[in-house]
C-alpha positions in Angstrom: 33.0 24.8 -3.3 32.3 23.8 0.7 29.6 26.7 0.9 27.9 25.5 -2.4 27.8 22.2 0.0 26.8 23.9 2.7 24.2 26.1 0.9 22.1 22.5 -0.5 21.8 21.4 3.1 20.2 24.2 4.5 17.5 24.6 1.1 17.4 21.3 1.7 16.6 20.9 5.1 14.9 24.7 5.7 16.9 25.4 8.3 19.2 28.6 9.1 22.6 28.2 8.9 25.2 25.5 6.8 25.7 21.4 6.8 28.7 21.9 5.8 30.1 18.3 3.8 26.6 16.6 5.0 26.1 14.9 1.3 28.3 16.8 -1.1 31.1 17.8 1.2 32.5 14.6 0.7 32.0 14.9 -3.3 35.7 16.3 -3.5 37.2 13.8 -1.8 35.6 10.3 -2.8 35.2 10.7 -6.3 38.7 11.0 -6.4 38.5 7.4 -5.6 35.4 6.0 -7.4 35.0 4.8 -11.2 34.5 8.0 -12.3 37.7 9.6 -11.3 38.7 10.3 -14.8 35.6 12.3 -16.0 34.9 13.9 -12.9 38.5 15.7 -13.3 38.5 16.4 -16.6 35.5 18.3 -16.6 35.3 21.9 -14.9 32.0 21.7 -12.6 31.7 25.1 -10.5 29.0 25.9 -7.7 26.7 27.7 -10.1 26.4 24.4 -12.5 25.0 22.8 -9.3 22.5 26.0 -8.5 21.2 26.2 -11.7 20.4 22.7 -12.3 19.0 22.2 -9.0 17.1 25.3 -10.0 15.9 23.6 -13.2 14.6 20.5 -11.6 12.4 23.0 -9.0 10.9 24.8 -11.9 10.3 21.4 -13.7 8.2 20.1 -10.8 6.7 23.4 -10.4 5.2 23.6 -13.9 4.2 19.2 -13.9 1.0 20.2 -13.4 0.4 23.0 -16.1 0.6 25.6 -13.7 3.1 27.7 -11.8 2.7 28.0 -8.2 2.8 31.5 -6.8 3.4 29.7 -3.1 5.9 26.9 -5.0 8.0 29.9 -6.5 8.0 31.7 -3.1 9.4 29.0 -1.4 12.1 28.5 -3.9 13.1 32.1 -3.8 13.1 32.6 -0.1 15.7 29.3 0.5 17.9 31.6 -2.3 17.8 34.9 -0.4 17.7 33.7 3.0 21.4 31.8 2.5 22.6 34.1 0.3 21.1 37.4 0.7 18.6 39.2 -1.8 21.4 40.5 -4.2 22.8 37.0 -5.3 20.4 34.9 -4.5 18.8 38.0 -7.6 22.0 37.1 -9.6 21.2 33.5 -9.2 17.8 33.7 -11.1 18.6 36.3 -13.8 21.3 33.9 -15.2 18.9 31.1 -14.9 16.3 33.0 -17.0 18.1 34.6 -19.4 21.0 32.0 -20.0 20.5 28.4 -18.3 16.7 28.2 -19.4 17.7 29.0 -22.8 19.9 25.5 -23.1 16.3 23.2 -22.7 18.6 20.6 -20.0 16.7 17.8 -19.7 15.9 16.0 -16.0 17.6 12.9 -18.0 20.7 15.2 -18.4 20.4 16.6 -14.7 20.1 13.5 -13.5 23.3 11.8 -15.0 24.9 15.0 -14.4 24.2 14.5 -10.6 24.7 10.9 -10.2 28.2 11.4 -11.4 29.1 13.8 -9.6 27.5 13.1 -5.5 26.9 10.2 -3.6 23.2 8.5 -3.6 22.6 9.9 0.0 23.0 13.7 -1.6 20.6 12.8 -4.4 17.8 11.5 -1.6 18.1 14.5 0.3 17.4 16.9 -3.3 14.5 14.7 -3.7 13.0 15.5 -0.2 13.7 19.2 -1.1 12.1 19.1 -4.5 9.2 17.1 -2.2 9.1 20.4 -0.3 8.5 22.2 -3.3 5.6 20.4 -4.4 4.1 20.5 -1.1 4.5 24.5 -0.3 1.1 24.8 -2.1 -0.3 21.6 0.6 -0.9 19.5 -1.9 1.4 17.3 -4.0 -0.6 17.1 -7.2 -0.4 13.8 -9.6 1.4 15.1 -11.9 4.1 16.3 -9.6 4.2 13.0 -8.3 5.0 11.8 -11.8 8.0 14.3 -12.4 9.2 13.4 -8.9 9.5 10.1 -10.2 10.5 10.3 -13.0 13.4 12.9 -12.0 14.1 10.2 -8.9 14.0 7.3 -11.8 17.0 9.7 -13.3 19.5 10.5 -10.4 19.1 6.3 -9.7 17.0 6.2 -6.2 15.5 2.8 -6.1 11.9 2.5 -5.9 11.7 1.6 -1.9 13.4 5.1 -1.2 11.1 6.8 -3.6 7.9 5.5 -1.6 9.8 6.6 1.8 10.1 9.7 1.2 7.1 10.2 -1.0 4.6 8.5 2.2 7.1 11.5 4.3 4.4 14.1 2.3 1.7 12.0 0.7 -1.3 10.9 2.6 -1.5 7.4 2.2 -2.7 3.7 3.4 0.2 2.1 5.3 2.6 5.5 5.0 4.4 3.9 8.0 5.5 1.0 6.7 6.3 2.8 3.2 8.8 5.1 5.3 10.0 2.2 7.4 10.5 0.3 3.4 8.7 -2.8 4.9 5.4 -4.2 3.7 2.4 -4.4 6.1 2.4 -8.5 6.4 6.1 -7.8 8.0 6.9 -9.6 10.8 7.4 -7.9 14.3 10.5 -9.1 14.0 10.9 -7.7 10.0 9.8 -4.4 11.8 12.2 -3.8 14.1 15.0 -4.8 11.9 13.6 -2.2 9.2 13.8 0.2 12.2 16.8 -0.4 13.6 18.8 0.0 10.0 17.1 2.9 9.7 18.1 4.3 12.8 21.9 3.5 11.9 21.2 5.6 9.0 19.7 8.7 10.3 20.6 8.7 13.7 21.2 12.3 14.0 24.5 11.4 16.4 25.9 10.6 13.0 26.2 14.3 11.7 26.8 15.7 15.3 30.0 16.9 14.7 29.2 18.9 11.8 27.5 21.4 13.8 24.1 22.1 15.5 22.3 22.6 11.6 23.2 19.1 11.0 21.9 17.5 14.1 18.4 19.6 13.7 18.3 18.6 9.7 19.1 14.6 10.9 16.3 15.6 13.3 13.9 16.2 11.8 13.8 12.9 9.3 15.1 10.6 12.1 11.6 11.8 13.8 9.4 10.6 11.1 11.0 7.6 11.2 10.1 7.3 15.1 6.8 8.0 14.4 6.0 5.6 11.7 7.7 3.2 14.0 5.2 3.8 17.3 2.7 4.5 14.5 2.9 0.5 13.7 3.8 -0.6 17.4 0.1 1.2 19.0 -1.3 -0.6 15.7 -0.2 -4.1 16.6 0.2 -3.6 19.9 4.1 -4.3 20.3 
């Protein structure tokens, strides 16, 4: 199962290569521990029940807003046959369409299914990939906004992290202090606090020994988080 692990952090974070145990390399080993010991090993979960639903939530916020993306679809594909090469990333899709479809899985049953079985961190980081999705056209429509939050509403990520990531690829007033989780009477003080949790979070040092992929991935989102911080600093002139 580590390479099913490793295979969601690179779709995930669009980069070459494996993170392996980043979120759900850890799944294995601390739900062994947590409240849901005893149904998490008495029911069989293999890598493909993870593909397939992470495949049904893409199509779901593909087709939010009546249509099906060409560019969206694309972009699904190519994460599929990049990591695992055109003839199973092909094997991957035919079961989806001619078995997995068939079933009608909710994003309610997804969702439970998922927060089960990885940690909350692992469930942000497939909701800044189905993000991704929605933005491959270069727009994130309204409605795919409502099935992104509705799906995060689902796999339990609290409202604040839903704005972060959503002001990450939406255009808005204040997207800073939406990433930073902070409204925009904080205090200097409230600001840098915000920041400096956040850092602690994401500070790519935190993944470094899981390999160069990791420290890119952690990268990338630790600079948005710089720049919505000197975003508010040249603002209020701190």
């Amino acid at each position: 199962m580590r390479w099913l692990f490793a295979f969601i952090g690179y779709m995930i974070f669009r980069f070459p290569g494996a993170l392996l145990g980043f979120f759900l390399g850890s799944l294995f080993e601390t739900n062994t521990r947590s409240k849901f010991t005893t149904s998490f090993q008495t029911t069989r979960v293999s890598q493909q029940d993870f593909e397939l639903r992470l495949l049904a939530l893409a199509s779901m916020v593909i087709r939010a807003d009546g249509k099906t993306s060409q560019t969206e679809l694309d972009y699904v594909r190519a994460q599929f046959v990049q990591f695992f090469g055109k003839e199973r990333a092909n094997q991957i899709f035919r079961v989806y369409n001619a078995e997995f479809k068939q079933t009608g899985i909710s994003a309610i049953e997804i969702g439970k299914f998922l927060t089960i079985r990885t940690q909350y961190g692992a469930r942000l980081q497939m909701l800044d990939f189905l993000f991704r999705i929605a933005k491959a056209d270069g727009r994130v429509s309204p409605p795919e906004l409502e099935k992104l939050l509705e799906i995060a509403g689902y796999m339990r990520i609290s409202t604040l992290d839903f704005k972060s990531i959503k002001a990450m690829f939406v255009a808005q007033t204040d997207s800073a202090y939406t990433i930073l989780e902070v409204p925009k009477t904080a205090t200097e003080n409230d600001i840098k606090k915000a920041y400096r949790n956040l850092v602690k979070k994401h500070h790519p040092d935190k993944v470094r020994n899981l390999g160069q992929v990791a420290e890119e991935a952690a990268k990338e989102k630790f600079q948005r988080i710089q720049k919505a911080y000197e975003d508010i600093k040249n603002e209020r002139g701190f």
